[in-house]
DOZA-181615 format. One record per residue (C-alpha): residue number from 1; residue in one letter; x, y, z. Coordinates in Angstrom, 3 decimals, padded with zeros to 6 digits, always signed. Layout:
BEGIN
atom num=NUM	residuo=A	xx=X	yy=Y	zz=Z
...
END
This chain:
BEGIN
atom num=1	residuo=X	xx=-021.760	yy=+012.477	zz=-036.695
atom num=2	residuo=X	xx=-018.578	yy=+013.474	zz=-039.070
atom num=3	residuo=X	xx=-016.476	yy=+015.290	zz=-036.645
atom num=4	residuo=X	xx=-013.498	yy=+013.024	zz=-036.381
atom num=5	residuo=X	xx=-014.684	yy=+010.628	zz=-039.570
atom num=6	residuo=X	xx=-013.333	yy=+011.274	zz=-043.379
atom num=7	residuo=X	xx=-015.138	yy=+013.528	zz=-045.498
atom num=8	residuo=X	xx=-015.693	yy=+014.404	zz=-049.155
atom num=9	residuo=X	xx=-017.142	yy=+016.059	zz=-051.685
atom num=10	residuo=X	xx=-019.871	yy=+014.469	zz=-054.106
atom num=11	residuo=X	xx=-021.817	yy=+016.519	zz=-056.493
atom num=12	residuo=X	xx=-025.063	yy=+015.356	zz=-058.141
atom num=13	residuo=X	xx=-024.611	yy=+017.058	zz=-061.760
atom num=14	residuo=X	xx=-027.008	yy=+018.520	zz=-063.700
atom num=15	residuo=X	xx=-027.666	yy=+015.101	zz=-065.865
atom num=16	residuo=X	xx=-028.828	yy=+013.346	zz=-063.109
atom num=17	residuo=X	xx=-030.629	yy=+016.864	zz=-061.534
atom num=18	residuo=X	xx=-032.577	yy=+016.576	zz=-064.692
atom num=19	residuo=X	xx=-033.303	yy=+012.676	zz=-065.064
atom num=20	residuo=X	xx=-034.956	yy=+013.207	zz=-061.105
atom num=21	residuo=X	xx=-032.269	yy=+010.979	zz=-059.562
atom num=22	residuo=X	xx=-031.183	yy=+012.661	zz=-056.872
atom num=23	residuo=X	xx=-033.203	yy=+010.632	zz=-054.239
atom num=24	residuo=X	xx=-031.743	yy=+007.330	zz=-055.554
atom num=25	residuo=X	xx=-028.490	yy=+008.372	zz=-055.336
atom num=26	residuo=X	xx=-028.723	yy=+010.116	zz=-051.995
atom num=27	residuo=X	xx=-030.420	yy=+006.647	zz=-051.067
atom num=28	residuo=X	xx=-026.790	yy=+004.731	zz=-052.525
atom num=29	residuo=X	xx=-025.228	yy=+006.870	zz=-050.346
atom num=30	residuo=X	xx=-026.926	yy=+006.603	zz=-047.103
atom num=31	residuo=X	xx=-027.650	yy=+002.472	zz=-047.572
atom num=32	residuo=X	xx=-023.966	yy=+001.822	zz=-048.339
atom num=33	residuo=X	xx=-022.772	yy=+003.895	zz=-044.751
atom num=34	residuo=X	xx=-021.909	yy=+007.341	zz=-045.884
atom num=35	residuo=X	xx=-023.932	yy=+010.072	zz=-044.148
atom num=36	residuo=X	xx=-025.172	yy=+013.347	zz=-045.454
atom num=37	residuo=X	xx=-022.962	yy=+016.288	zz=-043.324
atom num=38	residuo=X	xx=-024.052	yy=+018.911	zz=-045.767
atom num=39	residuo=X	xx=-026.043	yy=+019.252	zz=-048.739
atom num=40	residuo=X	xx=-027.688	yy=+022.436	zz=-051.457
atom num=41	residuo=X	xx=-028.785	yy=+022.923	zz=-054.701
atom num=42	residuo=X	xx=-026.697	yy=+025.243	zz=-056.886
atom num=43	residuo=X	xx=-026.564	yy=+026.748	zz=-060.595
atom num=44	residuo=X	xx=-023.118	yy=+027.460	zz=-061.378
atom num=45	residuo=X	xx=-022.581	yy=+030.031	zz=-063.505
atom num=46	residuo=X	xx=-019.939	yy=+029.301	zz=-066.076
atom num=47	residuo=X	xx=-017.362	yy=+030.908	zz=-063.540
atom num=48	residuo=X	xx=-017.659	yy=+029.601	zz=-060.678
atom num=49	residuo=X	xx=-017.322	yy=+025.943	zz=-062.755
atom num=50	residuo=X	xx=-013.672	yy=+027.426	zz=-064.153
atom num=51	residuo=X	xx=-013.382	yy=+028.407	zz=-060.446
atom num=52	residuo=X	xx=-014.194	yy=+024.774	zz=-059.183
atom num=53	residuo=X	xx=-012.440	yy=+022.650	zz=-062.322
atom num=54	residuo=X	xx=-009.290	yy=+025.050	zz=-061.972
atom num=55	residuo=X	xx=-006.852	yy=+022.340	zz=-061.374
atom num=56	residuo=X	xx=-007.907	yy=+020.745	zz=-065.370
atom num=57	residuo=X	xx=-008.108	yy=+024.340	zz=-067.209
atom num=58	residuo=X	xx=-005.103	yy=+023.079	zz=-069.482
atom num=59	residuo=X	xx=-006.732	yy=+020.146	zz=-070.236
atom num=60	residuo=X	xx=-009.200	yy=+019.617	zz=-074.071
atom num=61	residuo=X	xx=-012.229	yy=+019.134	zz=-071.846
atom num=62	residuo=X	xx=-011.888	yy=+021.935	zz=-069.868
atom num=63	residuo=X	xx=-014.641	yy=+024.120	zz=-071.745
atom num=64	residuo=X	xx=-016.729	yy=+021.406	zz=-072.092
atom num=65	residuo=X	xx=-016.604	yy=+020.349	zz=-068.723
atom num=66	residuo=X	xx=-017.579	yy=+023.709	zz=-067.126
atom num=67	residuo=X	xx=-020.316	yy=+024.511	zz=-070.299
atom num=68	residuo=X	xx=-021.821	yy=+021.222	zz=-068.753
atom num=69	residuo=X	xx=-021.596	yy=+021.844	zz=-065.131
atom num=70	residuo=X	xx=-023.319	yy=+025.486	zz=-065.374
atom num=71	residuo=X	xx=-025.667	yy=+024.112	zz=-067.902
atom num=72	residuo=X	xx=-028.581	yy=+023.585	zz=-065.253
atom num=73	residuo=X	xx=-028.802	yy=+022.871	zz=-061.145
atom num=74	residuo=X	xx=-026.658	yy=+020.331	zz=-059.282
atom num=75	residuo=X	xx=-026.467	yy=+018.861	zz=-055.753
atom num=76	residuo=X	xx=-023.389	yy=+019.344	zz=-053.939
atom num=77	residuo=X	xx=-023.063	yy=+017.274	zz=-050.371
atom num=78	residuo=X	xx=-020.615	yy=+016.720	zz=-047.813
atom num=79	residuo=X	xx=-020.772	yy=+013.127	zz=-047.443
atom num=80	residuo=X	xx=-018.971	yy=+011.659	zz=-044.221
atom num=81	residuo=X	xx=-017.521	yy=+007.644	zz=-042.788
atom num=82	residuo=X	xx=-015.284	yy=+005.570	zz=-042.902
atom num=83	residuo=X	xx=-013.121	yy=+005.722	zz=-045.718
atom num=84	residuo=X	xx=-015.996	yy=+007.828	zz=-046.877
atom num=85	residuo=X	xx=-013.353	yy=+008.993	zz=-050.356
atom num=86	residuo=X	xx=-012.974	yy=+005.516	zz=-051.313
atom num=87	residuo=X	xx=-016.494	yy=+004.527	zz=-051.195
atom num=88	residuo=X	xx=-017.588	yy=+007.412	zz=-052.693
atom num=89	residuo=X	xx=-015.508	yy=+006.608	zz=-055.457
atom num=90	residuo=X	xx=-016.154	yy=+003.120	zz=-055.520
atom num=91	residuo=X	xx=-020.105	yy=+003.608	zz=-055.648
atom num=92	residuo=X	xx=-019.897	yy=+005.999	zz=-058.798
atom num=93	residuo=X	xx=-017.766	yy=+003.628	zz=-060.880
atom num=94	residuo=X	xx=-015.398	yy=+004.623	zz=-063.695
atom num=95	residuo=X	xx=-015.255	yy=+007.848	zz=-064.998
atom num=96	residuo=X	xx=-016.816	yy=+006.274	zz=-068.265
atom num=97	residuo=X	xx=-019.857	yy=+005.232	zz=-067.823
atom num=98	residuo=X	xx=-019.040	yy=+002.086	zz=-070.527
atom num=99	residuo=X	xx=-016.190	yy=+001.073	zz=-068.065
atom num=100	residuo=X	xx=-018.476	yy=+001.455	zz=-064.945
atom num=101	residuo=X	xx=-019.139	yy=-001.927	zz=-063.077
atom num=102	residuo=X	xx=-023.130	yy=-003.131	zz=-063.190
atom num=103	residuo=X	xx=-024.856	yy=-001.087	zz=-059.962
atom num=104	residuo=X	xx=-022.316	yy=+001.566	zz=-060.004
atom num=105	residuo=X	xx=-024.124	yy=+005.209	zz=-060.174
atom num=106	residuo=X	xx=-022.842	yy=+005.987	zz=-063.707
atom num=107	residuo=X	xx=-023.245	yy=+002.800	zz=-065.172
atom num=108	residuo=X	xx=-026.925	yy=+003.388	zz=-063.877
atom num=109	residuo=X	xx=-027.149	yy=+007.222	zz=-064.102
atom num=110	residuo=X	xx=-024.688	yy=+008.326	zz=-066.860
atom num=111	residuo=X	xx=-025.249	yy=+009.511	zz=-070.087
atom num=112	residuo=X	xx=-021.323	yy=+009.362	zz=-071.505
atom num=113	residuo=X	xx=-018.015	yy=+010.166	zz=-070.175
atom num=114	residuo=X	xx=-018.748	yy=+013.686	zz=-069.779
atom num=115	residuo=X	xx=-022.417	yy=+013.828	zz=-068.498
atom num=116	residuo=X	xx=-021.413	yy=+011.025	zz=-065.852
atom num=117	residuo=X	xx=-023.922	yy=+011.997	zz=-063.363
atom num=118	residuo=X	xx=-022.085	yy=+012.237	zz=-060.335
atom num=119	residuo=X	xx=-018.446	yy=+013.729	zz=-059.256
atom num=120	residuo=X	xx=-016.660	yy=+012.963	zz=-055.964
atom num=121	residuo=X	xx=-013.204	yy=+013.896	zz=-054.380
atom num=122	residuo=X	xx=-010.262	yy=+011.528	zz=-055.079
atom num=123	residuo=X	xx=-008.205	yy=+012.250	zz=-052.181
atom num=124	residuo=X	xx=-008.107	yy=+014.306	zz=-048.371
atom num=125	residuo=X	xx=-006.652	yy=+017.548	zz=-050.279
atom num=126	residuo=X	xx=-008.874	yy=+017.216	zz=-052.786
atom num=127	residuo=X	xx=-011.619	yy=+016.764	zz=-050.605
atom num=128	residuo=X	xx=-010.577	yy=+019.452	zz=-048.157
atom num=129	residuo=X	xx=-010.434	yy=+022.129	zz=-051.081
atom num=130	residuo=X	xx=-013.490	yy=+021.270	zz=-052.922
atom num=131	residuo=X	xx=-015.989	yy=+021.379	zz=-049.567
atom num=132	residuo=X	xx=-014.218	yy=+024.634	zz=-048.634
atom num=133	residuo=X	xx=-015.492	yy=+025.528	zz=-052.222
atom num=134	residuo=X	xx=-019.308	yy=+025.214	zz=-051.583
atom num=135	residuo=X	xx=-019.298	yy=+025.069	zz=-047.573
atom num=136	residuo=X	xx=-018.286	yy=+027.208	zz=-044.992
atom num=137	residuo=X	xx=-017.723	yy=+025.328	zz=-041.857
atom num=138	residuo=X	xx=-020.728	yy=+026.571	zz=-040.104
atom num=139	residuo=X	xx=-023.103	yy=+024.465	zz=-042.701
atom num=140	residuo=X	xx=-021.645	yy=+021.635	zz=-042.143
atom num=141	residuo=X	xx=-022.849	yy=+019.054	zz=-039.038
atom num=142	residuo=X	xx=-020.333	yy=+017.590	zz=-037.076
atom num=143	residuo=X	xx=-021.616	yy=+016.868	zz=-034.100
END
């Protein structure tokens, strides 16, 4: 299934968790190729956010950001295909949800730049770091 194909991260955050999206975006997913290699629920405590948005503690948002992502349960997934990052990416749309292109998951799903709905890796490192973050190997299906 994912063994020799591109993988990354996406997170359903607690926005959408709480709208009860998470089967129409797993659907955007699956009907635009990407396939499911991994997935849980999770409550972050405010810790394990700082421990997972690290790499932007120096930046305003920072606080923000990780009051937000332990504020209630989120989906995290290992999605998997062919340029699986850049799809990804290109199904959740701009960061801001304003900016998102019309069928894009934020510009269906977000609230504002900071409760955008959905996150997703931006490139292999990235990727590589972030699923090592919620998955150990074993939960993940590569075969």
């Amino acid at each position: 299934m994912c063994a020799m194909i591109e993988k990354t991260l996406s997170i359903i955050k607690p926005d959408a968790v709480a709208k009860g999206v998470i089967g129409q975006i797993v659907a955007t997913f699956e009907g635009n190729g990407l396939k499911i290699a991994a997935m849980k629920m999770v409550y972050l405590s405010k810790r394990e956010a700082e421990g997972f948005y690290a790499v932007h503690r120096e930046r305003p948002f920072f606080g923000s950001l990780t009051d937000f992502m332990s504020s209630g349960p989120a989906v995290v997934m290992v999605l998997c295909g062919e340029n699986a990052i850049a799809r990804n990416r290109e199904l959740m749309g701009a960061t801001n949800p304003a900016e998102a292109d019309d069928g894009t998951l934020r510009k269906r799903f977000a609230s504002n730049i900071e409760q955008n709905a959905v996150h997703g890796s931006d490139a292999p490192e990235t990727a590589r770091t972030e699923i090592a973050y919620f998955f150990p190997e074993l939960e993940i299906v590569n075969g």
